[in-house]
PDBQT receptor file of N, H, CA, C and O in Angstrom, charges set to zero:
ATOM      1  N   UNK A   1       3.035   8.732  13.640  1.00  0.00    +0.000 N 
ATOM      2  CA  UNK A   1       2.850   8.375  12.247  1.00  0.00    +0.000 C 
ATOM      3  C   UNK A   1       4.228   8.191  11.612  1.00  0.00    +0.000 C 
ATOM      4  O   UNK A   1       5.149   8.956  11.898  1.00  0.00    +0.000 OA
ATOM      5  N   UNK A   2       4.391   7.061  10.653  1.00  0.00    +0.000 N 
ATOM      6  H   UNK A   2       3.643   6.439  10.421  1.00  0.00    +0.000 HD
ATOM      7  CA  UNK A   2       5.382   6.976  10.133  1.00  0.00    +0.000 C 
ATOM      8  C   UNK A   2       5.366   7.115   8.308  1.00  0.00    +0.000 C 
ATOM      9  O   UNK A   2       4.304   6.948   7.709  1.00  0.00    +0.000 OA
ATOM     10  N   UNK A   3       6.557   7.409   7.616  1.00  0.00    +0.000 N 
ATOM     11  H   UNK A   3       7.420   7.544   8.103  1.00  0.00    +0.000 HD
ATOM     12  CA  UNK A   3       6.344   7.330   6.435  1.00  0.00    +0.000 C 
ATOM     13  C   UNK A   3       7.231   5.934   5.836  1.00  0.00    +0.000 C 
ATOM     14  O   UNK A   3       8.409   5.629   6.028  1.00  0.00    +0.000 OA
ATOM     15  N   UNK A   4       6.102   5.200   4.999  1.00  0.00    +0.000 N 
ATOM     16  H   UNK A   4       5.146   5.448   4.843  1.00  0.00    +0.000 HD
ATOM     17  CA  UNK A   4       7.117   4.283   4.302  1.00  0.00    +0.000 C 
ATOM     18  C   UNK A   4       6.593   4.060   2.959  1.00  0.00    +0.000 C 
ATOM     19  O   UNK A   4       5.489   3.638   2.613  1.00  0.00    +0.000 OA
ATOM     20  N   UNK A   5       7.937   4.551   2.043  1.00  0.00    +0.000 N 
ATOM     21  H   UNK A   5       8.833   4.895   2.324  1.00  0.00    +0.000 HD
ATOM     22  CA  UNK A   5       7.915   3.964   0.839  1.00  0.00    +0.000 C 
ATOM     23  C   UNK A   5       8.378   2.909   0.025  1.00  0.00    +0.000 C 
ATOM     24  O   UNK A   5       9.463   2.427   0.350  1.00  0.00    +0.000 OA
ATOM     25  N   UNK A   6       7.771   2.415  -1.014  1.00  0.00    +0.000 N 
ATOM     26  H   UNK A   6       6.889   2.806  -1.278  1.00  0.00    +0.000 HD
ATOM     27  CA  UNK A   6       7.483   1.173  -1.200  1.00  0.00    +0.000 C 
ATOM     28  C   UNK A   6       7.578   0.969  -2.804  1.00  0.00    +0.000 C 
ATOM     29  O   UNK A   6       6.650   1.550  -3.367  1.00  0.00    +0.000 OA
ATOM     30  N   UNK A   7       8.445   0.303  -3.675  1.00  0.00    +0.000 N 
ATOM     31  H   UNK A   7       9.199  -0.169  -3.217  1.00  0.00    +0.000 HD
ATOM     32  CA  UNK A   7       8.350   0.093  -4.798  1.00  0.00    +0.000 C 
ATOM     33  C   UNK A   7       7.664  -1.421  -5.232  1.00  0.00    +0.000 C 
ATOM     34  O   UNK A   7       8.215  -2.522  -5.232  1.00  0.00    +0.000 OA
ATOM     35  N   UNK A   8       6.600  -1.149  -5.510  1.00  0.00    +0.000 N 
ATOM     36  H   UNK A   8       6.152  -0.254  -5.510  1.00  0.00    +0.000 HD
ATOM     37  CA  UNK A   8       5.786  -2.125  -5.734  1.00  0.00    +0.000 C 
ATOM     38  C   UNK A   8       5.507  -2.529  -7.113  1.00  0.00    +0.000 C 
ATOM     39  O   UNK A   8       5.271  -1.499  -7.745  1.00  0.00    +0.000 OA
ATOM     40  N   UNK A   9       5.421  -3.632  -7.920  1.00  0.00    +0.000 N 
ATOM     41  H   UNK A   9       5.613  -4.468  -7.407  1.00  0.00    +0.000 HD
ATOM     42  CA  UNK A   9       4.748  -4.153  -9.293  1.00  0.00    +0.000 C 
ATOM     43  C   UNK A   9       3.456  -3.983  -9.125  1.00  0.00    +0.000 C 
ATOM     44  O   UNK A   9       2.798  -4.563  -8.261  1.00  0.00    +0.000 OA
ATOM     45  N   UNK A  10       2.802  -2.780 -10.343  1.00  0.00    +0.000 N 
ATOM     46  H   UNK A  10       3.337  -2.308 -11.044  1.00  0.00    +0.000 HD
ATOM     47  CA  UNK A  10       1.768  -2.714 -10.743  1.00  0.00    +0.000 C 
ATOM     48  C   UNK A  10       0.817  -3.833 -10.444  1.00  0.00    +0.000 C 
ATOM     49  O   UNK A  10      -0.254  -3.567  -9.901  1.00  0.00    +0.000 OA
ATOM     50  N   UNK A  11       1.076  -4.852 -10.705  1.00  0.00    +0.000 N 
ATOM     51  H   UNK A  11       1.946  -5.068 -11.147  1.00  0.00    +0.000 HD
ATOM     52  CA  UNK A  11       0.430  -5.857 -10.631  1.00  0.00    +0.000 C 
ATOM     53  C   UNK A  11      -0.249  -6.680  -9.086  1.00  0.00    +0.000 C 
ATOM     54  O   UNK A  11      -1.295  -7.256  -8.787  1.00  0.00    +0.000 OA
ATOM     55  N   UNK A  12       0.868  -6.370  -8.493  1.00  0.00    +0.000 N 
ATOM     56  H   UNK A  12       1.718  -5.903  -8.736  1.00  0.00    +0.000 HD
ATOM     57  CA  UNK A  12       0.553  -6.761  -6.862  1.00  0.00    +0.000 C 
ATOM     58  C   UNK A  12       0.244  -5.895  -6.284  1.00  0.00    +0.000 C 
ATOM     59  O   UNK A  12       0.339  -6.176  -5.089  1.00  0.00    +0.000 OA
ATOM     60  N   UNK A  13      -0.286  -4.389  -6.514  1.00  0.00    +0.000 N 
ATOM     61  H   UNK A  13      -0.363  -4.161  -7.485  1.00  0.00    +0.000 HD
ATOM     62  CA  UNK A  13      -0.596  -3.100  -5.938  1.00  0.00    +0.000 C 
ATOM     63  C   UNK A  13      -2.209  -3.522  -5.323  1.00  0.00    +0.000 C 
ATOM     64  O   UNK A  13      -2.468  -3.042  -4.219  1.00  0.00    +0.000 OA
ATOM     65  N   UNK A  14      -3.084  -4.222  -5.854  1.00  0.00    +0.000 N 
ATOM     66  H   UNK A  14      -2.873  -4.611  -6.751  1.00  0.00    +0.000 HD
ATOM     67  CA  UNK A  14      -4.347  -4.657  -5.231  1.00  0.00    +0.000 C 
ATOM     68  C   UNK A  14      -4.160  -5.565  -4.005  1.00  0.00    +0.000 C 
ATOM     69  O   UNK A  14      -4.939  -5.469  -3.057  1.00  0.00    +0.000 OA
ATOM     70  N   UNK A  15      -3.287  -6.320  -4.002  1.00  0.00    +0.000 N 
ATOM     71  H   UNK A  15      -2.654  -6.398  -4.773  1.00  0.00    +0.000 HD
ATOM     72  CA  UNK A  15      -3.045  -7.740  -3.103  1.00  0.00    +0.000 C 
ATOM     73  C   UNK A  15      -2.008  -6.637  -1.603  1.00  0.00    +0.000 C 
ATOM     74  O   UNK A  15      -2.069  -6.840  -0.390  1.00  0.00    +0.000 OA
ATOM     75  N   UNK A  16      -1.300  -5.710  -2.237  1.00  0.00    +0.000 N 
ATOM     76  H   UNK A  16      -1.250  -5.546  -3.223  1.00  0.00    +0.000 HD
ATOM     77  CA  UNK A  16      -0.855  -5.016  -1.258  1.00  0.00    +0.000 C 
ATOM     78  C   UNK A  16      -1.550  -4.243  -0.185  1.00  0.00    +0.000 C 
ATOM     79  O   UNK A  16      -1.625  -4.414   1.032  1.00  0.00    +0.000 OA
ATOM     80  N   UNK A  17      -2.045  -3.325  -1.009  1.00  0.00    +0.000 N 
ATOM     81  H   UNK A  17      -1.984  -3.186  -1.998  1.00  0.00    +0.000 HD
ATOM     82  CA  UNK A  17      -4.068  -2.336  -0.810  1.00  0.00    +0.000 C 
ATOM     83  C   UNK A  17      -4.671  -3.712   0.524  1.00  0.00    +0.000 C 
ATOM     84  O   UNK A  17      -4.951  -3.462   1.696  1.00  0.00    +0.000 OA
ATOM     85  N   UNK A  18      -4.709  -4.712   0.038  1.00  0.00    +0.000 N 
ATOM     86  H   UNK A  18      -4.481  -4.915  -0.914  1.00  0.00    +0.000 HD
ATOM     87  CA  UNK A  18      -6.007  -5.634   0.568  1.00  0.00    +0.000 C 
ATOM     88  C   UNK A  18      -5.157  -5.793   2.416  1.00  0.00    +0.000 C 
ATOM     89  O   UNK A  18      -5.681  -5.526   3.497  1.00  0.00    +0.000 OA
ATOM     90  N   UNK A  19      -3.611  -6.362   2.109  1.00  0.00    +0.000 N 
ATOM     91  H   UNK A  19      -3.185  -6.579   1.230  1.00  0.00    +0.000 HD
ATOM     92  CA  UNK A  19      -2.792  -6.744   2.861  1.00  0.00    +0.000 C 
ATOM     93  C   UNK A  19      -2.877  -5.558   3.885  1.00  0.00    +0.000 C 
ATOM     94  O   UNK A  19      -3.482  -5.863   4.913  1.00  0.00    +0.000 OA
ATOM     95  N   UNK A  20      -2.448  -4.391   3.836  1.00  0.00    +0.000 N 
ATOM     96  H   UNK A  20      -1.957  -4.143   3.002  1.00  0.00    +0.000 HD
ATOM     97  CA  UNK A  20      -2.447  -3.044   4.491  1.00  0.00    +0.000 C 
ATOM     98  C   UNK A  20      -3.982  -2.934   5.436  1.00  0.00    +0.000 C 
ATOM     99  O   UNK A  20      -4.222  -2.755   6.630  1.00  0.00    +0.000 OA
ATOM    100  N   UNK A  21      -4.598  -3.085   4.543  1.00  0.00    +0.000 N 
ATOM    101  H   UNK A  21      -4.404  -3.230   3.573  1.00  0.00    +0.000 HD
ATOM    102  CA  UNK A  21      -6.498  -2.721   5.057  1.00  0.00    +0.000 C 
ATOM    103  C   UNK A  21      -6.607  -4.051   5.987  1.00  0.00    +0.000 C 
ATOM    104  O   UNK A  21      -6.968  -3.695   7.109  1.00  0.00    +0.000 OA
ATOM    105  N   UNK A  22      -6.450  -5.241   5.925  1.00  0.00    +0.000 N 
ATOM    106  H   UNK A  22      -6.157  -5.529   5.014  1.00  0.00    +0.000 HD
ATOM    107  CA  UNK A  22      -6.018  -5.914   7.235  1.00  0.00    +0.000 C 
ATOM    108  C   UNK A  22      -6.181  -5.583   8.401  1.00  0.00    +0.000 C 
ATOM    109  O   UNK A  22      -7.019  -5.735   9.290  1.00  0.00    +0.000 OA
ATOM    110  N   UNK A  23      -4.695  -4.831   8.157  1.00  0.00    +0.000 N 
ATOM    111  H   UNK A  23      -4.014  -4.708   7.434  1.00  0.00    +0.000 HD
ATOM    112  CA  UNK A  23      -3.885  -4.491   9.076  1.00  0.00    +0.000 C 
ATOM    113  C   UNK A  23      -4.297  -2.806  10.202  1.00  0.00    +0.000 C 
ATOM    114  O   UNK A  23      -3.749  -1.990  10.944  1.00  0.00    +0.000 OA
ATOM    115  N   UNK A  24      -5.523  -3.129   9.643  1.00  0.00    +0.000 N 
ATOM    116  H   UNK A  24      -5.968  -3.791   9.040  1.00  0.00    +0.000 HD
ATOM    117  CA  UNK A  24      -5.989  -1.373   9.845  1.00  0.00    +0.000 C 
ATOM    118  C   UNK A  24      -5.408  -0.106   9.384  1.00  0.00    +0.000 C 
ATOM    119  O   UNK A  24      -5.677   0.912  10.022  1.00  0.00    +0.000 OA
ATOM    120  N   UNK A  25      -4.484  -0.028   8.140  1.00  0.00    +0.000 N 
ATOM    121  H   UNK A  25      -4.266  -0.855   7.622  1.00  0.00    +0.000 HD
ATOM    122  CA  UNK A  25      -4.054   0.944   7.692  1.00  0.00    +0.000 C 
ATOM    123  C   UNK A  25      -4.894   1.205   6.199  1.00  0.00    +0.000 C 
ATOM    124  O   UNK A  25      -5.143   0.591   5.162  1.00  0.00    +0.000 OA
ATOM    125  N   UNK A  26      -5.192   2.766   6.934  1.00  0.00    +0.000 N 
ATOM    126  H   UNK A  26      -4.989   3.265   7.776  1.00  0.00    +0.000 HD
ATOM    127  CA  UNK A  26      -6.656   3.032   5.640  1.00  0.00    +0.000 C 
ATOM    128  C   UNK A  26      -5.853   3.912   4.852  1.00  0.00    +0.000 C 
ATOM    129  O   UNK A  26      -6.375   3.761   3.747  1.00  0.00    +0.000 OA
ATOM    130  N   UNK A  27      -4.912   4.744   4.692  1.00  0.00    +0.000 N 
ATOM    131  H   UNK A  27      -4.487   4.867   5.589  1.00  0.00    +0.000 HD
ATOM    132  CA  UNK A  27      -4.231   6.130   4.059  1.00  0.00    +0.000 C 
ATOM    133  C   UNK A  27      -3.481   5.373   3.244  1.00  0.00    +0.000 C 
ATOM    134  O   UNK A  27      -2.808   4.513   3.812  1.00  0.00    +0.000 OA
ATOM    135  N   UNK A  28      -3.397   5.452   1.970  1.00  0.00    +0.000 N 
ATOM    136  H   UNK A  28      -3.944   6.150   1.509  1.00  0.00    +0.000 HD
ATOM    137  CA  UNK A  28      -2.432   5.539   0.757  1.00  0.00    +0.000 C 
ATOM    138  C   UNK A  28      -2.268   6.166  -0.256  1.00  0.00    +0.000 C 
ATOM    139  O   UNK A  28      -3.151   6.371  -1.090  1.00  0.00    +0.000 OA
ATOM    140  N   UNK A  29      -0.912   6.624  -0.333  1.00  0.00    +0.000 N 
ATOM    141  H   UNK A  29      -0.195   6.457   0.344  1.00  0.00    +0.000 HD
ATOM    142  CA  UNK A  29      -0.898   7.280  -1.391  1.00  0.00    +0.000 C 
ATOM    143  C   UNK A  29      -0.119   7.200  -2.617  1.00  0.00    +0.000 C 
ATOM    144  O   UNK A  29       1.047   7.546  -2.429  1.00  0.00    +0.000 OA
ATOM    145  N   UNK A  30      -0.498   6.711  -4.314  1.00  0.00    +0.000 N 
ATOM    146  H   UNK A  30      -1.445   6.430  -4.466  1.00  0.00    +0.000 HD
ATOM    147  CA  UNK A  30       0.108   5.623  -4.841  1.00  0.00    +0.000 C 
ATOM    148  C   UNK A  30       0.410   6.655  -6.201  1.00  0.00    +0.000 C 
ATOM    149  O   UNK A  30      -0.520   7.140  -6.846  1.00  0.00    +0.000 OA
ATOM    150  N   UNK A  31       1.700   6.880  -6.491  1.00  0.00    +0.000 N 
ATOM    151  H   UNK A  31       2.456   6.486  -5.968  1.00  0.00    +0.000 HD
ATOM    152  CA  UNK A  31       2.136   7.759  -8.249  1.00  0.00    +0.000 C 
ATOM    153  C   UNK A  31       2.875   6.387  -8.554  1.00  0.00    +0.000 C 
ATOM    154  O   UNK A  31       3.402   5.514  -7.865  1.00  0.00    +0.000 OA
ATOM    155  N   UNK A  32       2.701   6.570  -9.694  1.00  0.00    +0.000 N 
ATOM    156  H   UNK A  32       2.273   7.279 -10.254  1.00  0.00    +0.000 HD
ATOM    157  CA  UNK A  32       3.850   5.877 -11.154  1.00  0.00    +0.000 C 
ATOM    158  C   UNK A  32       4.670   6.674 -11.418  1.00  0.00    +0.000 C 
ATOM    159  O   UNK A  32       5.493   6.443 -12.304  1.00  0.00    +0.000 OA
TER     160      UNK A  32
C-alpha cells in the first residue's frame, strides 16, 4: 500500500473520485 497526497480544486474532486474508481482504487480520504 502506498500513500499519496494530492492537492486538488474543489471542483474537480468528483471527476478525480470517478478517475481513481476506474482504476480500482476504492479508499479515500478527503479534509479541506
Amino acid at each position: 500500500m502506498k500513500l499519496v497526497m494530492a492537492i486538488i480544486k474543489p471542483f474537480k474532486l468528483d471527476d478525480v473520485r470517478e478517475a481513481l474508481s476506474s482504476l480500482g482504487i476504492a479508499g479515500m480520504t478527503v479534509s479541506e
